[in-house]
N, C-alpha and C positions, 0 to 999 in steps of 0.2 A: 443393473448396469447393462448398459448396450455392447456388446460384444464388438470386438474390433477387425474380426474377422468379417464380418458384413460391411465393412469401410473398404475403399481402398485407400491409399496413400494421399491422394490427394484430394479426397472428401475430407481426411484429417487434418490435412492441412489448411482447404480454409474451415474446418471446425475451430481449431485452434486459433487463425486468424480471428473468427467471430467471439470466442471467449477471447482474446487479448484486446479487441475494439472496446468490448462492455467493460475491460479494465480500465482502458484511457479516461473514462469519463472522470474519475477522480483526479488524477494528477493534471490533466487539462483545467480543469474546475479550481484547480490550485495554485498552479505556476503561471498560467498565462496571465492573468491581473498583477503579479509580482513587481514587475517595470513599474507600475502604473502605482505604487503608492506613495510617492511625493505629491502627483496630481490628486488623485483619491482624498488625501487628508486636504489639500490645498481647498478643492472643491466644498468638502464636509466640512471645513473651519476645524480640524481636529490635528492629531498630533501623528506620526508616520507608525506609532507604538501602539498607537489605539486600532489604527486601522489593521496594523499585525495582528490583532486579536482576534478577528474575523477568520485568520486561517484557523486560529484554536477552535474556535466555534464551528469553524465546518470538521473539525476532525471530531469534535465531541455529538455534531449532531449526525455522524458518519456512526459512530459506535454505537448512538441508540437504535440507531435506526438494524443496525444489525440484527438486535434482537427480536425485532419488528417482522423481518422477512424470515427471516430463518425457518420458523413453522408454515409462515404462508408457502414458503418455497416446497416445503415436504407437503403438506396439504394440497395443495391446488396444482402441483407440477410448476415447472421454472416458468413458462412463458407469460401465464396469465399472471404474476405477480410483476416481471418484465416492463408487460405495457403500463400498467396503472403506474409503476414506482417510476417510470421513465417520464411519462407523461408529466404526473405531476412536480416534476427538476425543472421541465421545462418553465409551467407555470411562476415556480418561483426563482428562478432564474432570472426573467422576466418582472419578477420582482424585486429586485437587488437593482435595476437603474428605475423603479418607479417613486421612488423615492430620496428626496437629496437631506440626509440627515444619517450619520454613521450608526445610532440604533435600530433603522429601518436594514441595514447592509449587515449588520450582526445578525439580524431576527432570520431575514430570507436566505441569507447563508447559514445558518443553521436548517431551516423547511429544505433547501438545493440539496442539501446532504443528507439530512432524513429519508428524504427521496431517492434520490439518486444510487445511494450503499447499494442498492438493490444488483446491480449491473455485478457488482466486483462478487457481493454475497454470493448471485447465482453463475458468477465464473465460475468460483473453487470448487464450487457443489458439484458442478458438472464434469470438470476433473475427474470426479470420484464416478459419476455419470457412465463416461464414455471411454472411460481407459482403468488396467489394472493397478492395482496399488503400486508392482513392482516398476512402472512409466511416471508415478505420479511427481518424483521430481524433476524427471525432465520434459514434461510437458509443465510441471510448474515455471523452470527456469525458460522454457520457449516464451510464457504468458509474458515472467519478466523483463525477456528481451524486446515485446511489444510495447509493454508496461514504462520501459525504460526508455525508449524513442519520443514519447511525449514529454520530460523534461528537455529532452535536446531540441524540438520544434517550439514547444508552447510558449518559453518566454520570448524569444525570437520573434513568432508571431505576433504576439501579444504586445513588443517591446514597436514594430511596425503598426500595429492596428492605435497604438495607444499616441504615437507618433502621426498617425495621418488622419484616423480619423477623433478618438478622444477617448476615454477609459471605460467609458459606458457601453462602446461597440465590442467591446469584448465578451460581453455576457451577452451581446448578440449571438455573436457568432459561436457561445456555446450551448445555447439554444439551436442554432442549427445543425452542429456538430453531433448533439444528442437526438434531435428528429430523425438523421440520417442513420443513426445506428440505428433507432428504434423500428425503423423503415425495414434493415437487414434483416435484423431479427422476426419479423413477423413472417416475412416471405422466403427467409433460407436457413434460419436455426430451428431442426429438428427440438423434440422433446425429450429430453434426455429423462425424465422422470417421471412416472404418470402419476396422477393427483392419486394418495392414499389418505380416504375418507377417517382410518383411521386416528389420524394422528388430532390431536384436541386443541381448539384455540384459545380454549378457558385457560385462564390466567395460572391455576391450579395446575394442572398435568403437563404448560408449557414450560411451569417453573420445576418444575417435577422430573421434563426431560434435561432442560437445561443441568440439573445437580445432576443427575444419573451418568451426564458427560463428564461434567468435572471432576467425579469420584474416578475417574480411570486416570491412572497418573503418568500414562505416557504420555496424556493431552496435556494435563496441567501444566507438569514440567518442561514438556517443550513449547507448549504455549507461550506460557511466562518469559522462558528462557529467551525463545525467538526473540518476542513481544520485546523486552527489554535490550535486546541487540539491536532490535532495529526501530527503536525509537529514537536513537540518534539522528535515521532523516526527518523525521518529525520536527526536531530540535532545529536541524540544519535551515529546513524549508521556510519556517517562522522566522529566524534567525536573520537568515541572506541578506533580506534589504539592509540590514540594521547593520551588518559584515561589512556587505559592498560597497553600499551606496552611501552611508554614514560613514564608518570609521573609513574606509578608504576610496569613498568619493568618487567612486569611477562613475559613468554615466551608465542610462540604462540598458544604452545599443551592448557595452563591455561587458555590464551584469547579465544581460541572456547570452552573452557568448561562454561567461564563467560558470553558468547553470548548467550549458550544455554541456561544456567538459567535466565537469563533476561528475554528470550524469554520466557519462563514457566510464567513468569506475563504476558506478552502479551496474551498471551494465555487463561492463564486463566481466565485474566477479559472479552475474547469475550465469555467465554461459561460459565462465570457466568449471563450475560448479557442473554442467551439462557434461563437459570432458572427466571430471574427477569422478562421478558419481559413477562411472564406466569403472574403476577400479578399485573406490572404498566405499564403505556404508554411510547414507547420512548423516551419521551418528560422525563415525571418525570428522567428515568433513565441517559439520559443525563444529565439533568440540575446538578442532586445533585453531579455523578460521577466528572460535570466539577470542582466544588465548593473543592471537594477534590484534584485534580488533582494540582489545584493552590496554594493549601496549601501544596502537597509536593515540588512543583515546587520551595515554598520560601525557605522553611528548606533545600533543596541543593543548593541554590544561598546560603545561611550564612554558612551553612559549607562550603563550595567551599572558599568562599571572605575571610570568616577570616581563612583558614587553618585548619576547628578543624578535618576534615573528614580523615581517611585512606582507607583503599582499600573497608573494609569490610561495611563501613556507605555509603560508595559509590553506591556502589551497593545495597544497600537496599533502597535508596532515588531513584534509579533510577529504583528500581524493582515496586516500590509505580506509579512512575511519567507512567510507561510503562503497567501499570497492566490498571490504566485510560484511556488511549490510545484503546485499547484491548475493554473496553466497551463504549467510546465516538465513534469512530469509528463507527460501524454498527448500531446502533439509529441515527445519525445524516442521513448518507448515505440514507438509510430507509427511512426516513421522506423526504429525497430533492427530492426523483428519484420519490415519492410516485405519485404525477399529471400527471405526464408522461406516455403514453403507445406507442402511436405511431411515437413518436419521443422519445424513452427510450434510442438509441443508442445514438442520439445529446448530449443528458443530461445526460446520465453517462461517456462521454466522457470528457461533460464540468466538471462535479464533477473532474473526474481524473484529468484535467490538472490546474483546481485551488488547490489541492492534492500536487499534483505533483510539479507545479512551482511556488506557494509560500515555499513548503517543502523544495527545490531544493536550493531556494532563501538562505530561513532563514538557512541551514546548514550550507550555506557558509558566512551568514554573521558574526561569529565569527571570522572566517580568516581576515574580511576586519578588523575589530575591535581591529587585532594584541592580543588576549586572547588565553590564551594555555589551553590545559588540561580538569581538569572536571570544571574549569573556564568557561571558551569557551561553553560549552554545558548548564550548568545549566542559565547561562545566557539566553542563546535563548529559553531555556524551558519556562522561567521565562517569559520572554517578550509573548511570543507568547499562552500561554495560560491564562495572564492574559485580553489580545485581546480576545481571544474566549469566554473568558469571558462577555464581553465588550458586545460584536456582538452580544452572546444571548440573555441578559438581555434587553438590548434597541431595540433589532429587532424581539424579540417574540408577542409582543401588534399587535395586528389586523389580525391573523391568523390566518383561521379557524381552530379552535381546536376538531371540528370535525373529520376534515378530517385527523388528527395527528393518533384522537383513534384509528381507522381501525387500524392502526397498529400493534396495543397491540394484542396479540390472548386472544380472550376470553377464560373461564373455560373450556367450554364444546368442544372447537375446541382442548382445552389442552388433556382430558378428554379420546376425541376419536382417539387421534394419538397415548396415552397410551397406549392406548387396541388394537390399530393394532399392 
């Protein structure tokens, strides 16, 4: 890890800046085409549910793809896996309007995400890189406050680009969005890890490392735990058009306005979480955030089931269930990556693609379940964070709760980043 005393404050700040950009590429890659799925299925001759599947596919070929980089990332150092995974997003980016036929739009959004994970994989890893364990959640919840601005611009954008010029200019323009990062990185992101020859890319010692992670069980269980709290946006994101635009019909100018505010709980519960984590341990601030999270999760499965909800209850249960999300997130993450140093890339890879391909999973399992609407969504909330619930009550006993506190930044670590 690079020491932080060789930074000053505001090298770390745009360090920070430059891991929270390589986080955008995902949720940009996601939300900004969202407006555009009545024209999308219109264009393809398909159905607006089919086209939803594509967001499943990019979250399923996001979590392969995790396991992909993870070793490259400890092997060869962050950058040179960087260019290659960045480059080729673009390609098949570029892929996704060469083709008018919705199998060709599933295929290349799955290859955009294969590729792409890369960015998010060698964010977290860098974290662990360039700052102590006891910062790692509030430089996680900085990422998320980055993280979290590309749902407030992207559909917007997106709802404009798909508005003036037509649905296909969007994966233009994310094609040029990812050059330009990729441009940052080459010329002002440091290497936070230098390539260790030892680490193996045979299938054998990578599957080898991979178990030796998941046998530590502050990973698993906070893995899991996070993992299943915050599959609800998962749920949500797939979900929306079929919310907004179907059961309550608003147009798509309204739906990125409703995206954006949603994201505004997302959001804010990561940097409240920046405040809280000043005075309890990840742990406390997970635990009681998840306790809540479940109880809004019920009260929009009974408005959903008996019908009593409209547009406006909608979104306010869903602003509750996403604001949790926002602070489950970066405590959990924090706490799993925390054992980790010299295999930090392996194991934020694994985080990402148990993240990612149970998220992936459970979005789409409403579809299999034939449920429409905010039906469909508050269901999988409901299910999957009363699981996370589950996970961390019976898999918290026997961990060291020491090794949790580091986390938490004491007073005086608070104290003296004030005063710089």
């Amino acid at each position: 890890m690079i020491s932080t005393t060789n930074r000053n404050k505001r090298e770390d700040f745009f360090l920070i800046l430059m891991l929270g950009a390589l986080n955008t590429i995902t949720p940009f890659s996601i939300d900004m085409y969202l407006p555009g799925f009545p024209e999308i299925a219109n264009d393809l001759h398909t159905s607006i549910g089919k086209v939803a599947l594509s967001v499943s596919t990019y979250f399923l070929g996001f979590a392969a793809g995790q396991l992909l980089y993870g070793p490259l990332l400890d092997r060869f150092g962050r950058k040179r896996p960087l260019y290659i995974g960045l480059s080729l997003y673009v390609v098949a980016t570029f892929g996704c309007i060469a083709f008018d036929s919705i199998d060709a739009l599933l295929m290349f959004r799955f290859l955009q995400a294969l590729a792409g994970c890369v960015g998010a994989v060698a964010a977290m890893a860098m974290v662990r890189d360039f700052f102590p364990v006891k910062e790692s959640t509030r430089i996680i919840s900085l990422l998320v406050l980055i993280l979290g601005v590309s749902p407030l611009l992207a559909p917007t954008i997106g709802s404009f680009v798909i508005t003036s010029l037509g649905w296909h200019w969007v994966f233009v323009m994310l094609a040029l969005i990812t050059t330009i990062i990729l441009l940052i990185i080459i010329f002002f992101l440091p290497e936070g890890h230098q390539p260790d020859r030892s680490v193996s890319l045979k299938p054998e010692p990578i599957i080898k490392g991979f178990k030796e992670i998941l046998q530590k069980k502050q990973f698993y269980v906070y893995a899991l735990a996070g993992t299943f709290s915050f599959a609800g946006l998962f749920a949500y994101v797939a979900g929306s058009p079929a919310i907004f635009m179907d059961e309550f019909h608003v147009s798509p100018t309204l739906y990125g306005g409703i995206f954006a505010l949603l994201s505004v709980g997302f959001i804010g519960g990561s940097q409240l979480n920046h405040i809280l984590s000043r005075y309890w341990t990840g742990e406390e601030v997970f635990k009681a955030t998840l306790v809540v999270q479940v109880c809004g999760a019920i009260v929009f499965f009974t408005g959903a089931y008996y019908g009593w909800f409209g547009l406006t209850a909608t979104i306010a249960c869903l602003f509750v269930v996403l604001s949790c999300a926002g602070l489950t997130y970066p405590n959990a993450a924090a706490i799993a990556l925390a054992p980790f140093s010299r295999n930090a890339g392996s194991a934020s890879a694994l985080l990402g693609f148990l993240q990612l391909g149970i998220g992936g999973l459970i979005s789409s399992g409403a579809g299999i379940l034939q449920l429409k609407g905010s039906l469909a969504t508050s269901v999988t909330m409901l299910v999957s964070t009363i699981i996370a619930c589950i996970i961390l009550f019976i898999g918290r006993t026997g961990i060291d709760k020491a090794a949790i506190k580091e986390i938490k930044m004491s007073k005086e670590d608070v104290a003296e980043e004030e005063l710089c």
